[in-house]
N, C-alpha and C positions, 0 to 999 in steps of 0.2 A: 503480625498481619491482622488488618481489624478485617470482622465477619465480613462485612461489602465487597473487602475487597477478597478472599475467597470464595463468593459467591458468585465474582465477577469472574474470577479464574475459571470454576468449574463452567461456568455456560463457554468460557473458551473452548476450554477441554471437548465439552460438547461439540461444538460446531465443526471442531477441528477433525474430530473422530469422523462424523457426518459427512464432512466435506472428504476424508481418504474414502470413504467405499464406493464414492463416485469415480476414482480412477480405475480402470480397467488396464486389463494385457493389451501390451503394445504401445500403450500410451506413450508423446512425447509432453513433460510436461512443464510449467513454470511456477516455479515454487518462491514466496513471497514472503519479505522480513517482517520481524517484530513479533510480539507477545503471541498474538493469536495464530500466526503462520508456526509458532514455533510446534504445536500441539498437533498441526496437521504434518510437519515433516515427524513426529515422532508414530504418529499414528501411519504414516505410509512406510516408512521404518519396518513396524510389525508386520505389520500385512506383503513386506518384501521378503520377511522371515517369514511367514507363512506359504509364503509358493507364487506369489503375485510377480508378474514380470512386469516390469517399466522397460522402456528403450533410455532412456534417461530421461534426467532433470535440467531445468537451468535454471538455475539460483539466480534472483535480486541482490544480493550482495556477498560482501565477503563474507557474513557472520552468517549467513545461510547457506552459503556455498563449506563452511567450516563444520559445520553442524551435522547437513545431511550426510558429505563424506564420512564424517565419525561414525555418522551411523550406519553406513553402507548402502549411500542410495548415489547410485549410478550417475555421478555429473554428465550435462553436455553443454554445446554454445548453439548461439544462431548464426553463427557460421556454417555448422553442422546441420542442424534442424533452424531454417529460419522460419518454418509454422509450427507451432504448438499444438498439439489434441486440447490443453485444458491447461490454465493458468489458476491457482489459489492464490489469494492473498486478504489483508485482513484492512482495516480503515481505521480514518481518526472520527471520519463523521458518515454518514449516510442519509439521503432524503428520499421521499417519498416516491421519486423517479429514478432511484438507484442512482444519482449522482455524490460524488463521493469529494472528498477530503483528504488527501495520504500525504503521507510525505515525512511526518512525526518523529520516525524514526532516521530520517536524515536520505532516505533509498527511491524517492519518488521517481527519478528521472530512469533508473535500471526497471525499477517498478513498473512504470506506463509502457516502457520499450516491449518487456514481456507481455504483457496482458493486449498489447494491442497485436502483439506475433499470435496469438492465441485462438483458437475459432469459438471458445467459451471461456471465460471468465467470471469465475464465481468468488462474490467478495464475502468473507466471512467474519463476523462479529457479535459481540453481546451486546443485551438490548440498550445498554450506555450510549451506544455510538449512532441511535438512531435520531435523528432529529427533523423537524419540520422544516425547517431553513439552516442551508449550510455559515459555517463560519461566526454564528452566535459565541460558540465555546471554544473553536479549535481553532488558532491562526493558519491560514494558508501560507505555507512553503513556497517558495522559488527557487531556484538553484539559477546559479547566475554564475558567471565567469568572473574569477575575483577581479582581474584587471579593471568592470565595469561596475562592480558593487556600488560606489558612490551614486553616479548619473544612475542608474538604475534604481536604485532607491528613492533620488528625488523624483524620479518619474512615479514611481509607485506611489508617492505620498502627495503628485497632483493628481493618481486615483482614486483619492481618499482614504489612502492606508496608512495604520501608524507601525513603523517596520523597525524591525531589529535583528543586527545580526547574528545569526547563532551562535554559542560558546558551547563548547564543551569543557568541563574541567578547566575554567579561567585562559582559555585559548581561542580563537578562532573555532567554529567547527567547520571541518572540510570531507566533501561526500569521496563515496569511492572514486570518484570520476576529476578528485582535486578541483574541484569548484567550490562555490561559498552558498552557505540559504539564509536567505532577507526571508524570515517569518514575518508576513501581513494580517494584522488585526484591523477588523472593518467595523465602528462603534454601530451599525444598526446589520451587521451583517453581509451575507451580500444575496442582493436581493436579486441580480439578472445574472447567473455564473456561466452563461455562453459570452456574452460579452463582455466581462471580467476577462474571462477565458484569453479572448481576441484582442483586446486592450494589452492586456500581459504582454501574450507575444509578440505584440508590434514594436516593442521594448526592446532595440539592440543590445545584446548583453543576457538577455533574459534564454535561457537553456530549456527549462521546461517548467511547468506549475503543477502546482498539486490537487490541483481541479482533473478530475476522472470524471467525466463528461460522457454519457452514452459508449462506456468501454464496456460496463459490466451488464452482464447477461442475467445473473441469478445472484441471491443474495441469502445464505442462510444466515440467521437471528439467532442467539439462545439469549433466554429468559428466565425469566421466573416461571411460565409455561411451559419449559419448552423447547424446541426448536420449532422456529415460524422459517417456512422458505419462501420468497420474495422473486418474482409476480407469481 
């Protein structure tokens, strides 16, 4: 592993650690996939071993739904709890108005469902993922219904995207929910992401986007300073 990228580990580490002490007893909460969510189920882990009560969790996907039971954190659904105390999860991009990017890891649509059950949402990330303008370096995800992938795509590429369908391991990639993600690259970015936003979903076919739009409430950062918490 080259130095950058354990540099970039430990500011996970951090943020993740940061973001568990903000859960309290009682809490119902939504716990969110990928790299940087992985550090905060380990870290609320400890502190469950420590005497910390949760009422439960509800995981964004299988592989965090896998995870936290290993470690012994109390699953639940939104059938059970459909409001949340507090949702974590982590990003592919961040801008200045805490508008966000997710989806990276294949989990955007379970993703959004939780955070927006949530009364606080807090996205957590190192300072990689911070940027001026979304969609410069990260394509935006879709999750789309495979039946309509095609027409769906051409539509996406008379919104000026250049789209590709995901593969995993030489296959198709298909999300928990057996749908398909058309990743959208926009060559100058995008430059108006509520109406991108609203474009998108006027797209029959189209499931949800990976545009996180005035979801998240609070944003911690780790850095080379630091943790910076965001507004």
């Amino acid at each position: 592993m080259m130095s950058h990228e354990i540099q970039q580990d430990t500011w996970k580490q951090l943020v993740g650690e940061a973001a568990a002490k903000l859960v309290e007893d009682g809490m119902v909460l939504g716990l969110g996939t990928g790299s940087t969510a992985v550090y905060v189920i380990y870290a609320l882990a400890r502190r469950i071993r420590e005497g910390l009560h949760i009422v439960g969790a509800v995981p964004t996907s299988q592989a965090t739904a896998q995870l936290a039971s290993s470690l012994g954190i109390h699953l639940t659904d939104l059938d059970t709890h459909p409001e949340l105390d507090l949702a974590i999860d982590g990003a592919d991009e961040i801008d200045g108005q805490l508008r966000l990017i997710k989806g990276g890891g294949g989990a955007l649509l379970r993703e959004k469902i939780v955070a927006s059950a949530a009364r606080r949402f807090i996205v957590i990330a190192d300072a990689t993922k911070q940027v001026t303008q979304l969609g410069l370096k990260m394509p935006l995800p879709i999750e789309t219904i495979p039946f309509a992938a095609t027409p769906v795509r051409k539509r996406l590429e008379v919104l000026g995207a250049n789209v590709h369908l995901r593969q995993a391991a030489g296959q198709v990639f298909v999300t928990d929910n057996g749908n398909v993600i058309l990743d959208c690259t926009f060559p100058n970015g995008i430059t108006d992401p509520a109406g991108l936003d609203a474009s998108i979903h006027g797209i029959v076919g189209v499931v949800e986007t990976g545009l996180f739009l005035h979801i998240a409430t609070q944003a911690i950062i780790g850095g080379p300073e630091g943790i910076i918490i965001l507004p």
